[in-house]
C-alpha positions in Angstrom: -48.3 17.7 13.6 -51.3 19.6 13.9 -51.8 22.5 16.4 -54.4 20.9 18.4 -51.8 17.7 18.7 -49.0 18.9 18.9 -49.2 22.5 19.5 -47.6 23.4 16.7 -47.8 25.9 13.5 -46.6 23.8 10.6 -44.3 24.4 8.2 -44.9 27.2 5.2 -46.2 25.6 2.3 -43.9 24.8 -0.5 -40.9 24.1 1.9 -38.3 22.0 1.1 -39.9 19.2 3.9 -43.0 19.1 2.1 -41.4 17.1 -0.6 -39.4 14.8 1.7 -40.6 11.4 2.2 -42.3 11.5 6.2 -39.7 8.4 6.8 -37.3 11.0 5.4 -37.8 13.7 8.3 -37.9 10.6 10.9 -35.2 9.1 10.1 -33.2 12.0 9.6 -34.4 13.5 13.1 -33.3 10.2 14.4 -29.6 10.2 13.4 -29.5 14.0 14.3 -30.6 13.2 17.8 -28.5 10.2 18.0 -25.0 12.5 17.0 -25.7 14.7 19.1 -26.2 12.2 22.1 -22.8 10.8 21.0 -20.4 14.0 20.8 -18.9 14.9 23.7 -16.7 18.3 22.0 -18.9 21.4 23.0 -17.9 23.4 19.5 -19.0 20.8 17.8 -22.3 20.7 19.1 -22.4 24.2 18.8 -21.8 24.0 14.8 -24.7 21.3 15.1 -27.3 23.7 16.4 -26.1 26.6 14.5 -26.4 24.2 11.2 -29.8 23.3 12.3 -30.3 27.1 12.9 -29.5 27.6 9.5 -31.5 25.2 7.9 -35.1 26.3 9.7 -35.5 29.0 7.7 -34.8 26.6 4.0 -37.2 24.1 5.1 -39.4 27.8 6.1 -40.1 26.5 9.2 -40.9 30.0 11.3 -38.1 30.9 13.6 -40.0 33.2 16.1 -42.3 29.4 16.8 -39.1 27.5 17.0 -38.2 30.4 19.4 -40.8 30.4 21.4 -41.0 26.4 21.9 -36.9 26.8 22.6 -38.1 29.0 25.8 -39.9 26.5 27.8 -37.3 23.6 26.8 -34.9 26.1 28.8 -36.3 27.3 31.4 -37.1 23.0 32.2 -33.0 23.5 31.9 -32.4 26.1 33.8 -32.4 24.5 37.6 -30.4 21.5 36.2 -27.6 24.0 34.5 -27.3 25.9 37.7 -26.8 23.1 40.3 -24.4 21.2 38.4 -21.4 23.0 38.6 -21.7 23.1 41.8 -22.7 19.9 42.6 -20.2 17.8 40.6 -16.6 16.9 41.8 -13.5 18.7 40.0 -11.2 21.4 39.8 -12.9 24.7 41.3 -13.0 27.4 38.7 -15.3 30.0 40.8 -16.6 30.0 44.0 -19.9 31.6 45.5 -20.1 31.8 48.8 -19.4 28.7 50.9 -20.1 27.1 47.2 -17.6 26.1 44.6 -17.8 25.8 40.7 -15.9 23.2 39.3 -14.8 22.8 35.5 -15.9 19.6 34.9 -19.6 20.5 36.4 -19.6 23.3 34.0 -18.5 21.1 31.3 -21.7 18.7 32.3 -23.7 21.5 32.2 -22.6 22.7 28.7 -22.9 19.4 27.5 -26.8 18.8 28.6 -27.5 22.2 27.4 -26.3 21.6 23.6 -27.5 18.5 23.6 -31.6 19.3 24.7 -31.0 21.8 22.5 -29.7 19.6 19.5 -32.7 17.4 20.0 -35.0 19.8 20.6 -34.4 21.8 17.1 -34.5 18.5 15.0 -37.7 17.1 16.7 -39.3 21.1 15.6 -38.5 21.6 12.6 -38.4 17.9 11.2 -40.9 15.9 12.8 -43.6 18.5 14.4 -45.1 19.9 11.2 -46.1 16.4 10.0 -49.9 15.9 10.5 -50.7 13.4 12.9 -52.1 10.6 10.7 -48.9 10.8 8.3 -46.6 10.4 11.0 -48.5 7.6 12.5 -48.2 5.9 8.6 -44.6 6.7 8.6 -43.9 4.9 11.9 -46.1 2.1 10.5 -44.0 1.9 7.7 -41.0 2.0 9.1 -41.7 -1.3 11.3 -42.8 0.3 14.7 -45.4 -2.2 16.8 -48.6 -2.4 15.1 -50.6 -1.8 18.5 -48.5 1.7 19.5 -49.6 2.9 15.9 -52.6 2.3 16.4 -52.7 3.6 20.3 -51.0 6.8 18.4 -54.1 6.9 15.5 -57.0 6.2 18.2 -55.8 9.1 20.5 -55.1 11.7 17.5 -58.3 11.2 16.8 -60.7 10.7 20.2 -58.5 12.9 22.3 -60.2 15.9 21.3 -63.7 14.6 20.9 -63.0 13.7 24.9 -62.4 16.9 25.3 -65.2 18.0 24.0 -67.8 15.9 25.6 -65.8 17.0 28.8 -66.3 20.8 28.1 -70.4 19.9 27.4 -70.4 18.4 30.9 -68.8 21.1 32.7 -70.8 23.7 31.0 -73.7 21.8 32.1 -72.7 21.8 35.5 -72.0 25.6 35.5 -75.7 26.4 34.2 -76.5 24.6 37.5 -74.5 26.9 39.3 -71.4 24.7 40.4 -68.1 26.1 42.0 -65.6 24.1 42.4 -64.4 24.0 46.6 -63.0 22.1 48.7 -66.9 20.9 50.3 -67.9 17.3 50.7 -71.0 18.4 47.9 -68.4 19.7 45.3 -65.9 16.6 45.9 -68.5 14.2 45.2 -70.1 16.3 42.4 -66.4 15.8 40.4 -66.4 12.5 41.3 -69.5 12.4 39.3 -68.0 14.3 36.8 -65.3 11.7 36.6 -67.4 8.9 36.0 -69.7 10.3 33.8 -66.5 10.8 31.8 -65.5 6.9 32.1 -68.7 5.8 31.3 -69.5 7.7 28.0 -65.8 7.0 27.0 -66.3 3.7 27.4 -69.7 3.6 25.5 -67.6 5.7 22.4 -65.3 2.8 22.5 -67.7 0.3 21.9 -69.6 1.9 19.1 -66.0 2.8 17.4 -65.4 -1.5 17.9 -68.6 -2.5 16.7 -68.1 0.1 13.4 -65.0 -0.8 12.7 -66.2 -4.8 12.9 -69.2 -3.7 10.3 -66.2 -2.5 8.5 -64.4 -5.8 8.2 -61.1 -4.4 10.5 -59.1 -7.1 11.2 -56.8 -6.0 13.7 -54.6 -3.4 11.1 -55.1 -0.3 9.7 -54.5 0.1 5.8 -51.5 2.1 5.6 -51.1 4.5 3.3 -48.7 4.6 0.4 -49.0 7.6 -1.5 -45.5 8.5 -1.2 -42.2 6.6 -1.5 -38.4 7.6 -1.0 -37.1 9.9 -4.3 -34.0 11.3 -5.7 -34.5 14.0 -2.7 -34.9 11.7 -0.6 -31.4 9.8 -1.3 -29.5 13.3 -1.5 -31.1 14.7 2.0 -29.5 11.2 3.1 -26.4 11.3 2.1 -25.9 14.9 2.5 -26.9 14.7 6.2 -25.4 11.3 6.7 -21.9 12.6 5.3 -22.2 15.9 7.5 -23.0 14.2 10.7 -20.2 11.4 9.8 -17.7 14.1 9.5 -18.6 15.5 12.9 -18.9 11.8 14.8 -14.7 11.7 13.4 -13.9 15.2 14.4 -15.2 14.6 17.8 -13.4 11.5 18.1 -10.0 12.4 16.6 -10.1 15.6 19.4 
């Protein structure tokens, strides 16, 4: 997606994703998430992300990004991986203090971790580098409701003129010399600020509806079509189908 959506650098041009069907990288971000929801064997979820590893730097997706987004998914982790342990029932392995570790906490702990981890690394280097209004076709395409694609279209594209039209009305307000306190003046002042934002969104809306009536909308949005599933498409399928398979069977025959 793009940075301003998603906050994201996209992929290197010429990558392997580029010529990959945007159902492709949806679907296949899908089934990756879905494994890795399903296996309950820690090494195997450890050869997932280490496979997923691997293939960042084929599909030239940067590392030091996916890095970088990986920190803030942990440290989100970090209080839930810590209290676990010593918060679920089992055989103690350690104790701290007055507190005990016990190996199946820590087992529910490993497994959350791999897991986040699993899903975050598909969701980055599959699905964030698409721009906004191809992955709202793909979804389209794919048979998601018509209204929450075009909820999806609507806010890629009026989120950030919003934004806008709120930075012109607080600049305005600083040239008048406001400071934002805790005083009855500066309370009602935002409140002002609020609805001057409701308002002129609400006008914006309008005119968008009345130009898109001139423009003989019907209730869709023409989605478009100019590019189809390919031979790379069918062998990134099976391939990743076949490898994600094998791993479902090992984790079950363990």
């Amino acid at each position: 997606m793009s940075a301003g959506f998603a906050g994201w650098a996209a992929p290197r041009d010429g990558s392997v994703l580029d010529r990959l069907d945007a159902r492709t990288r949806l679907l296949a971000a899908v089934a990756i998430v879905t494994t890795g929801l399903g296996l309950r064997d820690l090494r195997l979820l450890g050869l997932l992300i280490v496979g997923l590893a691997i293939a960042a730097p084929v599909a030239r997706v940067r590392l030091g990004e996916i890095g970088r987004r990986l920190i803030h998914v942990e440290g989100f982790l970090l209080v839930l991986v810590v209290i676990l342990p010593f918060s679920t029932a089992g055989e103690p392995v350690f104790r701290l203090g007055p507190w005990s570790a016990s190996e199946a906490g820590l087992m529910r702990a490993g497994l959350v971790l791999a897991r986040v981890n699993v899903a975050a690394l598909a969701m980055l280097i599959l699905v964030a580098g698409l721009e906004p209004v191809r992955f709202g076709h793909a979804l389209g395409r794919l048979g998601m409701p018509r209204r929450l694609v075009h909820l999806l279209l609507f806010a890629v594209r009026y989120v950030e003129l919003l934004r806008a039209e709120a930075a012109r009305l607080h600049d305005a307000m600083r040239a008048r010399a406001f400071r934002a306190t805790t005083s009855r003046r500066s309370l009602r002042t935002l409140g002002h600020f609020v609805g001057q934002m409701l308002v002129r969104s609400l006008e914006r809306a309008e005119r968008v509806d009345e130009a898109m009536r001139c423009r003989g909308f019907s209730g869709r949005f023409a989605l478009v079509r100019t590019e189809g599933f390919g031979r790379i498409d069918a062998g990134v399928g099976l391939g990743l189908g076949g490898l994600l398979l094998i791993l479902v069977l090992a984790d079950r025959l363990t």
